[in-house]
KOLTOR-172390 format. One record per residue (C-alpha): x, y, z; chain. Coordinates in pm, 1 decimal, always signed. Layout:
REM KOLTOR-172390
> xx/yy/zz/chaine
> X/Y/Z/A
...
REM end
This chain:
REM KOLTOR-172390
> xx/yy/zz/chaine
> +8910.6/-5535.6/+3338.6/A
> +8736.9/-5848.0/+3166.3/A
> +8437.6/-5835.7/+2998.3/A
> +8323.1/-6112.2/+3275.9/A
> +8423.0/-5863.4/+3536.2/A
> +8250.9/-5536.3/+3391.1/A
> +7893.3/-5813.2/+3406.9/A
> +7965.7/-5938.1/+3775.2/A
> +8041.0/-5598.4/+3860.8/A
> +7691.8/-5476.8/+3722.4/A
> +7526.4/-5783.6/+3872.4/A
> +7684.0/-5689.9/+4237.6/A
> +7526.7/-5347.7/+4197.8/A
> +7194.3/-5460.4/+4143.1/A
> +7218.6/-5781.4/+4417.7/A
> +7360.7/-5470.1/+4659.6/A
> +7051.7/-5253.2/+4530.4/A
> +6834.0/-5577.6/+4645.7/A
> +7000.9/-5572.9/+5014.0/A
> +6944.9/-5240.7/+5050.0/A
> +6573.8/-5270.5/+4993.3/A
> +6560.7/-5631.3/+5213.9/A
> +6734.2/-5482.7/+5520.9/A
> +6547.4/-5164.9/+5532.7/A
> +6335.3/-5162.3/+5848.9/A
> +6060.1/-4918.4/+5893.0/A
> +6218.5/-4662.5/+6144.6/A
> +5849.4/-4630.7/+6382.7/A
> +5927.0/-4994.2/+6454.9/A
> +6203.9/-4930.3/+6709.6/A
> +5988.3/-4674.6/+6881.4/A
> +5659.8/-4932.1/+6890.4/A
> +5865.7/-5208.8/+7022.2/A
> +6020.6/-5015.8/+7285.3/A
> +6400.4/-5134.9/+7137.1/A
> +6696.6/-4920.7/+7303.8/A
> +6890.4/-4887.4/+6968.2/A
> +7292.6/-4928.9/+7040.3/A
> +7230.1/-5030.5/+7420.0/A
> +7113.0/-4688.3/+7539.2/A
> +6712.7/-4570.6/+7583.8/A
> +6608.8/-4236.2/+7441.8/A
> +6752.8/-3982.4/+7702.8/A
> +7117.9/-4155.2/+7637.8/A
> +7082.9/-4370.3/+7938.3/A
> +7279.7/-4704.6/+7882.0/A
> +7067.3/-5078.2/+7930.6/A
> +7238.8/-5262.4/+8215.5/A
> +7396.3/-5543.8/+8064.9/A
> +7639.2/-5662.9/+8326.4/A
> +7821.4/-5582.4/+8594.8/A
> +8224.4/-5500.2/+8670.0/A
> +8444.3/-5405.9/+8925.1/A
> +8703.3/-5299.3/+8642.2/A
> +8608.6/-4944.8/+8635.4/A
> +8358.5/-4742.6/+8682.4/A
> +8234.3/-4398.9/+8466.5/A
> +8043.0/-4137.9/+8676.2/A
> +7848.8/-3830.3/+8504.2/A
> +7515.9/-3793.2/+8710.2/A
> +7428.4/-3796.9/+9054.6/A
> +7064.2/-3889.1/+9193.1/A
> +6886.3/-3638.0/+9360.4/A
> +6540.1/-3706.5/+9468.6/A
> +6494.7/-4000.2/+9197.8/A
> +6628.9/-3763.6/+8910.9/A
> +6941.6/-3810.1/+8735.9/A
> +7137.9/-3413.1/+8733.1/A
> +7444.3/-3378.8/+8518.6/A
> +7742.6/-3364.0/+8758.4/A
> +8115.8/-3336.9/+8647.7/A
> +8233.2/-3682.1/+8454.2/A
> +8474.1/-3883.0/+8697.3/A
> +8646.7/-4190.9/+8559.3/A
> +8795.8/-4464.1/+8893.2/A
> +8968.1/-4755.3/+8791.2/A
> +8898.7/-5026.4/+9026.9/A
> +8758.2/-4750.0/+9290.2/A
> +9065.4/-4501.6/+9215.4/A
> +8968.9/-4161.1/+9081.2/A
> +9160.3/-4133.7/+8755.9/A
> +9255.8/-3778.9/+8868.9/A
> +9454.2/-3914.6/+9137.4/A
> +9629.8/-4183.4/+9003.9/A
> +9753.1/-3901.5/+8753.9/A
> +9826.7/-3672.2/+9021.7/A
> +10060.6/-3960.6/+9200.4/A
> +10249.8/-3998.5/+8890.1/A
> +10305.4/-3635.1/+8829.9/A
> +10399.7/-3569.5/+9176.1/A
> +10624.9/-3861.7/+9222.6/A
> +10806.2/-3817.5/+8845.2/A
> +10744.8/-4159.7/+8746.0/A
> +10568.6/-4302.2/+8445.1/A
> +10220.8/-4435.3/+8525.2/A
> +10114.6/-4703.7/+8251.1/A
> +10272.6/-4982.0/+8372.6/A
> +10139.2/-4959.2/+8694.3/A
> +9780.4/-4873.8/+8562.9/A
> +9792.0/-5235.4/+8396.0/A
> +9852.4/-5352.3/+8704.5/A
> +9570.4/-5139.8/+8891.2/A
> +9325.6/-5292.0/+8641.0/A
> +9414.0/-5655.2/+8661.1/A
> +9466.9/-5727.0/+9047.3/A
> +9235.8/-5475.6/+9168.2/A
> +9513.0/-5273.5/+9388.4/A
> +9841.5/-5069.3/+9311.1/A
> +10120.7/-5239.4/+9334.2/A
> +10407.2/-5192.4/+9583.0/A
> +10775.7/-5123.5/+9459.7/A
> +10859.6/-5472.7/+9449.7/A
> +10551.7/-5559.2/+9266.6/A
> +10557.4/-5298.5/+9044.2/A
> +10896.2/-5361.2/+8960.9/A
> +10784.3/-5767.6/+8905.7/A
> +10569.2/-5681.8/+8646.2/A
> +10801.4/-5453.6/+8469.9/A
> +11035.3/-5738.2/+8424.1/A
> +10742.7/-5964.5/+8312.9/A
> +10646.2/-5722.4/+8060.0/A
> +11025.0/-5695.8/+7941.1/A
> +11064.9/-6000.7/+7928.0/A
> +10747.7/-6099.2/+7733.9/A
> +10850.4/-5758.9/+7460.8/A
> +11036.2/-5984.6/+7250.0/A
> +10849.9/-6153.7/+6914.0/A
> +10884.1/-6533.1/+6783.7/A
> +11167.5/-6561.2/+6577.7/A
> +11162.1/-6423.6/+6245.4/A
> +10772.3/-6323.1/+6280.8/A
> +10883.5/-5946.3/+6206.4/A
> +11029.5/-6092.5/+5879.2/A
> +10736.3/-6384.7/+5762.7/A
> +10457.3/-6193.2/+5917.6/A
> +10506.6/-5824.4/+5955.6/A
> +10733.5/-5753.1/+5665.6/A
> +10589.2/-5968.5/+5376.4/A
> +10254.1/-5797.9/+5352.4/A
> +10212.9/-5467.6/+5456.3/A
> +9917.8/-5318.0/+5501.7/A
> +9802.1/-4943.2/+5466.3/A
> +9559.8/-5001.2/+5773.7/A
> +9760.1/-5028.1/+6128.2/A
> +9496.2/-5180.1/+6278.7/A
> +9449.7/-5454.3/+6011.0/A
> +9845.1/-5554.0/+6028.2/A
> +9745.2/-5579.7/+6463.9/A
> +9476.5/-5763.8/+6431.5/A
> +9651.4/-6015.0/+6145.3/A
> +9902.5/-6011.6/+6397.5/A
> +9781.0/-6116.0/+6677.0/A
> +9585.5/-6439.3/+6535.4/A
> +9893.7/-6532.6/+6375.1/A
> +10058.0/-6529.1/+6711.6/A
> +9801.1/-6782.7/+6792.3/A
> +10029.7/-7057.3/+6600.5/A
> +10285.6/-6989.5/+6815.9/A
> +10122.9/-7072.7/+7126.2/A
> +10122.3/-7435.9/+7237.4/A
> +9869.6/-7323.4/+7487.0/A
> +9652.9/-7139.1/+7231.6/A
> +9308.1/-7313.5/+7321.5/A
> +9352.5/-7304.7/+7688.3/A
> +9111.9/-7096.9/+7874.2/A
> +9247.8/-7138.4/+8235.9/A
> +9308.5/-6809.3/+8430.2/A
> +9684.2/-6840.3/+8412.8/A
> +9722.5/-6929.9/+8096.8/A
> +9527.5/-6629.4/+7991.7/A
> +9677.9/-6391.7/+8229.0/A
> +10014.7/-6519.4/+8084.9/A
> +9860.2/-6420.6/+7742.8/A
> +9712.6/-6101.9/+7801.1/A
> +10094.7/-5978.3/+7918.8/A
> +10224.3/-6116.2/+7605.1/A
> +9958.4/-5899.3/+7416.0/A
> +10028.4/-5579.9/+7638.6/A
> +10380.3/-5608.2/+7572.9/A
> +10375.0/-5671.6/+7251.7/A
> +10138.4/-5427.6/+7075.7/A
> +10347.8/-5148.7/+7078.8/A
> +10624.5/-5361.0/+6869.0/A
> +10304.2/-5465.5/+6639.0/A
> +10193.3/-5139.8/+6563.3/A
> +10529.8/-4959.7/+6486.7/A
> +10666.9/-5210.4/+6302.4/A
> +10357.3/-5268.2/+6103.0/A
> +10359.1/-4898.5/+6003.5/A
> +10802.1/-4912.9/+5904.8/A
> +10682.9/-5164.4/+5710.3/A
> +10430.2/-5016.8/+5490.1/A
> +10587.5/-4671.3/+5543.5/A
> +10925.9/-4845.2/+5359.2/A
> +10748.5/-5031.2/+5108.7/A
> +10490.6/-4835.4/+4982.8/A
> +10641.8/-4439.2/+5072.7/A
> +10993.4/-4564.5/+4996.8/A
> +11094.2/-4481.1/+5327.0/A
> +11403.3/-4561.6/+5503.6/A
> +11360.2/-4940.8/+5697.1/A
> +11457.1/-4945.4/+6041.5/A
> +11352.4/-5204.1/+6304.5/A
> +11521.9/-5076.7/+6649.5/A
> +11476.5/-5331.7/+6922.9/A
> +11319.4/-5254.3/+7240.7/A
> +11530.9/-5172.4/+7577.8/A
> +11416.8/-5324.6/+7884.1/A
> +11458.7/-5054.3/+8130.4/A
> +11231.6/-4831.1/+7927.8/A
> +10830.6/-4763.2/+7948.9/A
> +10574.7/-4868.3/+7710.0/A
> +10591.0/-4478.8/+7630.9/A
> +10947.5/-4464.0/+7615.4/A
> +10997.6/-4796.0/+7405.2/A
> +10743.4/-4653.0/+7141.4/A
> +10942.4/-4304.3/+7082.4/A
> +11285.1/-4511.6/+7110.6/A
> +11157.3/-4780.8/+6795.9/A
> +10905.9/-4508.4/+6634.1/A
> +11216.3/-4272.5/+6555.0/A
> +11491.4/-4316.7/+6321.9/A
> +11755.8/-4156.2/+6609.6/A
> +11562.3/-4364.4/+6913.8/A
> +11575.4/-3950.7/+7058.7/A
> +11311.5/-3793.3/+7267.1/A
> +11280.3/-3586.1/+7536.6/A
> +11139.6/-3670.3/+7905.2/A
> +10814.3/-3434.4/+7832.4/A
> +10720.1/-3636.3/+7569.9/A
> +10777.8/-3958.1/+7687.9/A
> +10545.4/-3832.0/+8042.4/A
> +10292.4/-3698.8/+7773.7/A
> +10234.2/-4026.7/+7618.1/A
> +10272.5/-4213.6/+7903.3/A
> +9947.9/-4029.9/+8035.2/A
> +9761.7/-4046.1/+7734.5/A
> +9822.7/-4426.7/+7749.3/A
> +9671.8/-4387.2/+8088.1/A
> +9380.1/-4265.9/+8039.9/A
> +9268.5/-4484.9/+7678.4/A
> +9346.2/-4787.5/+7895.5/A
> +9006.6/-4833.0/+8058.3/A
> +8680.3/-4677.0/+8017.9/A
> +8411.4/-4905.2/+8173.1/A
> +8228.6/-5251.9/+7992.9/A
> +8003.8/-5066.4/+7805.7/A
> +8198.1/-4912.4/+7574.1/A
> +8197.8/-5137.8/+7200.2/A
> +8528.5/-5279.3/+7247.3/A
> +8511.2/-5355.3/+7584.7/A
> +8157.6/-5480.0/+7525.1/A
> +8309.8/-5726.1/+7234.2/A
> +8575.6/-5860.1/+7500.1/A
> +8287.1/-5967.1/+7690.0/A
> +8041.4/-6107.0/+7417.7/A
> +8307.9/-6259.5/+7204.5/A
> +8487.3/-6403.9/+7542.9/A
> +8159.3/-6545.2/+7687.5/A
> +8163.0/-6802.5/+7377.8/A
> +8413.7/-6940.0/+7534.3/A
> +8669.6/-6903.9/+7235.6/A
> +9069.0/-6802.7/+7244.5/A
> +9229.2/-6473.6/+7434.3/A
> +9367.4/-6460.2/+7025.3/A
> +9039.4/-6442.1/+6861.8/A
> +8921.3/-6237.6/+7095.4/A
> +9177.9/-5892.6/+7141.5/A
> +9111.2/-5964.1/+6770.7/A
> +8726.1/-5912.8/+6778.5/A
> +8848.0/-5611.9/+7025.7/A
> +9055.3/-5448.9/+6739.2/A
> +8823.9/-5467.8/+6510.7/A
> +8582.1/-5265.3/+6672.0/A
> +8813.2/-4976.9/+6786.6/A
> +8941.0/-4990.0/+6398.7/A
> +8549.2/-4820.8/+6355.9/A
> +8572.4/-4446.5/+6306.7/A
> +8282.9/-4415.0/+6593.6/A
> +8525.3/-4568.1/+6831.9/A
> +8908.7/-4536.0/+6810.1/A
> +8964.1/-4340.7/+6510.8/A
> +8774.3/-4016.7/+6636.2/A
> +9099.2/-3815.8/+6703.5/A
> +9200.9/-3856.8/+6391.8/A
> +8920.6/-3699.4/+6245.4/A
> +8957.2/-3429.8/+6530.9/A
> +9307.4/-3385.0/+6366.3/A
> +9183.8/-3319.1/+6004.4/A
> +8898.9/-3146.7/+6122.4/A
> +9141.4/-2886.3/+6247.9/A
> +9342.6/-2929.3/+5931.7/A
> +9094.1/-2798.8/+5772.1/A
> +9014.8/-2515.6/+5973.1/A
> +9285.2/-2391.5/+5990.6/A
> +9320.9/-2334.3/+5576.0/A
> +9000.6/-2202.0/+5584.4/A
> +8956.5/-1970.1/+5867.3/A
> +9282.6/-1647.4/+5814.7/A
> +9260.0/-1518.6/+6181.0/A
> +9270.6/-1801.9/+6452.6/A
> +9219.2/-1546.3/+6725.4/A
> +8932.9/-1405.6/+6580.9/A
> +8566.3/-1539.3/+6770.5/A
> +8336.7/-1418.1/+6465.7/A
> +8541.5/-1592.8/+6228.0/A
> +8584.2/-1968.1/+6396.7/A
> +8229.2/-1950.0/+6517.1/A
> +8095.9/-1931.0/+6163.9/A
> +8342.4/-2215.3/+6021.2/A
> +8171.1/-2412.7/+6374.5/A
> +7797.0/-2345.9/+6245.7/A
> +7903.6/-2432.4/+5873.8/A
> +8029.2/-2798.1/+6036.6/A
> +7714.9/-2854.3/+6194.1/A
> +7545.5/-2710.7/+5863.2/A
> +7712.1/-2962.6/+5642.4/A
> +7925.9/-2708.2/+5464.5/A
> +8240.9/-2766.2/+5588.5/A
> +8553.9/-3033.4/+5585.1/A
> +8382.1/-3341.8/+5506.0/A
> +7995.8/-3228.6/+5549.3/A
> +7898.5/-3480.9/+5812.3/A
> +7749.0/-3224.8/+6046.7/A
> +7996.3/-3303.4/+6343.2/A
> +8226.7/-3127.7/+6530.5/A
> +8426.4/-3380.5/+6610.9/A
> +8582.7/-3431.3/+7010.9/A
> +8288.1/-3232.4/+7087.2/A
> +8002.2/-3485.4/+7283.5/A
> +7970.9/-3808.3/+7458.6/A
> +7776.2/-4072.8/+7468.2/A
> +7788.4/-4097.2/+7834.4/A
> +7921.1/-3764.7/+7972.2/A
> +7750.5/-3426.7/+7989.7/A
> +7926.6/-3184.5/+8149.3/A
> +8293.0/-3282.2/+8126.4/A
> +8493.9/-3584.5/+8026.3/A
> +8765.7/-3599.5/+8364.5/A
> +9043.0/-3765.1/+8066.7/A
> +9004.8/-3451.9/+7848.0/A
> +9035.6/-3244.5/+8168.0/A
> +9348.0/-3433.4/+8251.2/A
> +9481.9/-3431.5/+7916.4/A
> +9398.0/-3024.6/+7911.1/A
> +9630.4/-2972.7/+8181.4/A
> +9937.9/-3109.5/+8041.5/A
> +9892.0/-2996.8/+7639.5/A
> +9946.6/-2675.8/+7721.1/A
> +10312.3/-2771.2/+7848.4/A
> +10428.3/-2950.0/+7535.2/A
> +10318.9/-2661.9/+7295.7/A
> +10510.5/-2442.4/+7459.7/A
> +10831.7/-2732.3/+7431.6/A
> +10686.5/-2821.6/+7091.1/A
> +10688.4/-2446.8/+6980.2/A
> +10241.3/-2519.4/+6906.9/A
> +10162.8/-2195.9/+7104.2/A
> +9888.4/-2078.1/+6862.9/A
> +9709.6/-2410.6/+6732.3/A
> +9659.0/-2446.2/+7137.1/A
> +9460.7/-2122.8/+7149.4/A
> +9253.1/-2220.8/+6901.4/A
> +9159.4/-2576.1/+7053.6/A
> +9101.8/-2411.2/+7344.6/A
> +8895.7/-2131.0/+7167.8/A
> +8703.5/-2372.4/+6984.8/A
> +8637.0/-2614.8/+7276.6/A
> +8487.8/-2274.9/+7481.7/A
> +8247.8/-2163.3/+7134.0/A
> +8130.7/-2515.6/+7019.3/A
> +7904.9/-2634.9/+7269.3/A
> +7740.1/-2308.5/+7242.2/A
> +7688.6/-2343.8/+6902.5/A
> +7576.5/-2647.1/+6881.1/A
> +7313.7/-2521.8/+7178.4/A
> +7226.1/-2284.5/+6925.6/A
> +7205.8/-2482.9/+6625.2/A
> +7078.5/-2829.0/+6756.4/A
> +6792.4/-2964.7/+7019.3/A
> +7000.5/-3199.8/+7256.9/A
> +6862.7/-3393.2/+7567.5/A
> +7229.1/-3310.6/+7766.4/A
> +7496.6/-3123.1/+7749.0/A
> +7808.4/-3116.3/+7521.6/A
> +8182.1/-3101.8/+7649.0/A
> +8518.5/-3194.9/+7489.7/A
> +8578.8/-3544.7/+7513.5/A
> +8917.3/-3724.0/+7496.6/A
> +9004.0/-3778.1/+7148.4/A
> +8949.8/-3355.7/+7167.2/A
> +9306.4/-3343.5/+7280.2/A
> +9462.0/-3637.8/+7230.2/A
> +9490.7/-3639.6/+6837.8/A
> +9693.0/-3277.4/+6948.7/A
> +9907.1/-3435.7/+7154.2/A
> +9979.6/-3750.5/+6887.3/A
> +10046.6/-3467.3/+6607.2/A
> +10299.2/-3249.2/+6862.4/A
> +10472.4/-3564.3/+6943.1/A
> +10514.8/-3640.8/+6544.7/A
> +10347.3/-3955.3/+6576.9/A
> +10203.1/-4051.2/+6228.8/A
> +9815.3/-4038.7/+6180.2/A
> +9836.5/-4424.3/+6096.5/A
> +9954.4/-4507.5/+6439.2/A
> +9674.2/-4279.3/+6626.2/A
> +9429.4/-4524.6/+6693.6/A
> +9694.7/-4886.0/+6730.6/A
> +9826.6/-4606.1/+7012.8/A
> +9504.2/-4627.9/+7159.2/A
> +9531.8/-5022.4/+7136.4/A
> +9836.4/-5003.2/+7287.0/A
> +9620.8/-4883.2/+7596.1/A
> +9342.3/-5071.4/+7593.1/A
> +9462.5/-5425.4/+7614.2/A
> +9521.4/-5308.8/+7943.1/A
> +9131.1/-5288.1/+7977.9/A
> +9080.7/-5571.4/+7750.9/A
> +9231.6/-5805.0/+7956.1/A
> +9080.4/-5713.1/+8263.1/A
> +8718.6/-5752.9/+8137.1/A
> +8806.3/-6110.7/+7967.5/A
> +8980.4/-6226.8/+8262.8/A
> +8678.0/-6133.6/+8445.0/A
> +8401.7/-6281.4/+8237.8/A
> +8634.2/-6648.9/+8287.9/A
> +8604.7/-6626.2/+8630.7/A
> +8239.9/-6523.2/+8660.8/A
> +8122.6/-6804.7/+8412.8/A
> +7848.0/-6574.8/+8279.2/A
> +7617.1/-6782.7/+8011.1/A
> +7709.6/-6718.0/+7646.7/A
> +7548.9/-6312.8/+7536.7/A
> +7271.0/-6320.4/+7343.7/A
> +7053.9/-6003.8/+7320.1/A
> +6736.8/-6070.8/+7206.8/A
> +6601.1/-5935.4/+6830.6/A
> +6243.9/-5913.1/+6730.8/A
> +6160.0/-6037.5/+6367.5/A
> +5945.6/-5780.8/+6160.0/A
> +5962.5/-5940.3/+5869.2/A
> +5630.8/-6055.6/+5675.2/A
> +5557.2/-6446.0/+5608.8/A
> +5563.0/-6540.1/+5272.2/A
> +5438.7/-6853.2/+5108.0/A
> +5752.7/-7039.2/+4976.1/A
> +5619.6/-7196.0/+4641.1/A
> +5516.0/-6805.5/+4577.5/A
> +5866.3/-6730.7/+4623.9/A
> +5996.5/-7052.7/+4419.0/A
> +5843.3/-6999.0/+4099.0/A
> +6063.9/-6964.4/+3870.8/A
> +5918.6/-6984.2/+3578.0/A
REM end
């Protein structure tokens, strides 16, 4: 390093020391001024800021004017998210494709259209020529999520109709981007995993009569070899990430970033970037270390005393990474139970037994009975604590073999479904341009004060 660049280096340090200072604002503020910091008022009730048929998240029920805790329910255009599993369980069929469906016309599909959209979507999996080569292969990145969201505004070139904001043309775009994320994330990570872990590059080309679950195992693995379990597994878990109401900060972003009136590219892109944060998509895969870590440090699984104690030394900040979190443990929206953790419960227990994961399932399930009492012991909360989805779903990602860097790009894979849905509906509601209002705090100053120089 240059001199030069040891002296802009010191003089970021202090500028960043001069931010800090700038931007702090005196905490009482928020309470004087009433402001419902990230959307939500003090006992975790969400600010109405629009309205959607898309789906629709249900964890309290009114009873004489007061809100009571109920179990969480999750419909998707009016259908209980239980049931739509339960139909695709019962019937042996996979579910995703017809969930996209569900959340973008507003009914489920017959056979025949079901079937229709299945050959859109196989027909739209294919990418522009060369574009795994000049985009995807020439700079890999360590961060999945970056290489999807680079992707996808580079696709933006190759779209003649890239500016158009008609309904069709951004239907016809949002089925591009559902079928194509899965190839975008997997070949993103054989990329950097050949380039930077010296791993063997294969590119495997999607089949047409496979699922969006079954097309990621086939181009994920080296042998294209995976059993039907899996496959259903993943298939569900794409299920339910695919929608989870317009309040959520992706979803949220669809809608702010679409009501500018900008390009479907720009905005799945503003979409990533927010499930890239580790308070939105990349939970699991702190679940998934957090257990890591647990599991070197507490010798009997089995034993109550033992994982209760490494539970309170989490919340005490003297544990894995001293945050104070159990993470998969909370909400910000449901109290007593999360319906896609219950869902997802159901069907983890199956694959450790295929998966030969027996033991690390008692002790999720162990630990998902002791921490909300110990955080009830150790913390003053306004509702209850339950597992929430990324609880299980990290599990499920790790039993499958999936690598960590795909976790949360899996749960992209999903959510374009939901994506699309609340873009296509902002279009066709012509909602004004979102603009929250902010309050200035800041003090006046004279500006030849400020100017002198001298």
């Amino acid at each position: 390093m240059t001199e030069s660049n040891v002296k802009i280096d010191h003089h970021i340090l202090d500028l960043a020391d001069k931010c800090q200072k700038n931007f702090k604002i005196d905490q009482s503020l928020y309470e004087k001024y009433e402001v419902k910091r990230g959307l939500r008022d003090i006992s975790g009730k969400g600010v109405l800021t629009g309205l959607t048929e898309i789906s629709e998240i249900r964890s309290y029920s009114i009873v004489d004017s007061d809100m009571i805790p109920c179990e969480g329910k999750l419909f998707y255009q009016g259908v209980d998210i239980e049931d739509l599993v339960k139909g695709f369980i019962k019937e042996d069929r996979f579910g995703f494709e017809e969930t996209v469906y569900l959340l973008l016309f507003g009914k489920l599909p017959n056979k025949e259209q079901l079937e229709s959209l299945q050959e859109i979507l196989a027909t739209y999996r294919e990418l522009p020529t060369s574009f795994v080569r000049d985009i995807i292969l020439k700079a890999p990145s360590p961060d999945m999520m970056n290489t999807l969201a680079r992707s996808v505004l580079t696709l933006y070139s190759y779209d003649d109709k890239a500016d158009d904001t008609s309904i069709p043309n951004v239907l016809r775009q949002c089925l591009q981007l559902i079928a194509l994320f899965p190839l975008l994330s997997v070949y993103g990570y054989q990329a950097y995993s050949h380039y930077h872990d010296g791993n063997s590059l294969f590119i495997h080309s999607p089949k047409p009569e496979l699922s969006t679950a079954e097309n990621i195992l086939h181009i994920l693995r080296p042998d294209s070899q995976f059993t039907k379990l899996e496959a259903k597994i993943l298939d569900l878990a794409l299920v339910l990430h695919a929608e989870h109401g317009g309040g959520n900060n992706s979803s949220f972003t669809t809608h702010v970033v679409s009501s500018s009136g900008t390009d479907t590219y720009s905005v799945i892109a503003a979409s990533l970037g927010s499930l890239k944060g580790p308070k939105h998509g990349g939970a699991n895969i702190k679940v998934v270390k957090m257990f890591d870590d647990m599991k070197k440090s507490v010798k009997d699984w089995e034993n109550e005393d033992e994982v209760r104690q490494y539970l309170v030394d989490l919340l005490n900040k003297k544990a894995f990474d001293k945050a104070g979190l159990i993470y998969g443990m909370g909400h910000a929206v449901y109290s007593i139970s999360d319906p896609r953790a219950s869902v997802l419960r159901s069907y983890v227990a199956s694959l450790s037994e295929e998966k030969g994961f027996q033991k690390e399932y008692k002790l999720y399930s162990l630990v998902e009975r002791l921490a909300p009492q110990v955080i009830a012991e150790e913390r003053r909360i306004y509702k209850g604590v339950s597992a929430n989805v990324d609880f299980y779903s990290g599990f499920v990602y790790s039993m499958l073999d999936l690598p960590l860097e795909l976790y949360t790009p899996i749960f992209a894979i999903a959510r374009i479904a939901g994506w699309s849905a609340h873009r296509l509906e902002e279009l066709i509601n012509c909602g004004k341009i979102i603009r929250p209002a902010y309050k200035s705090v800041a003090p006046h100053q004279e500006y030849m004060e400020l100017n002198n120089r001298k």
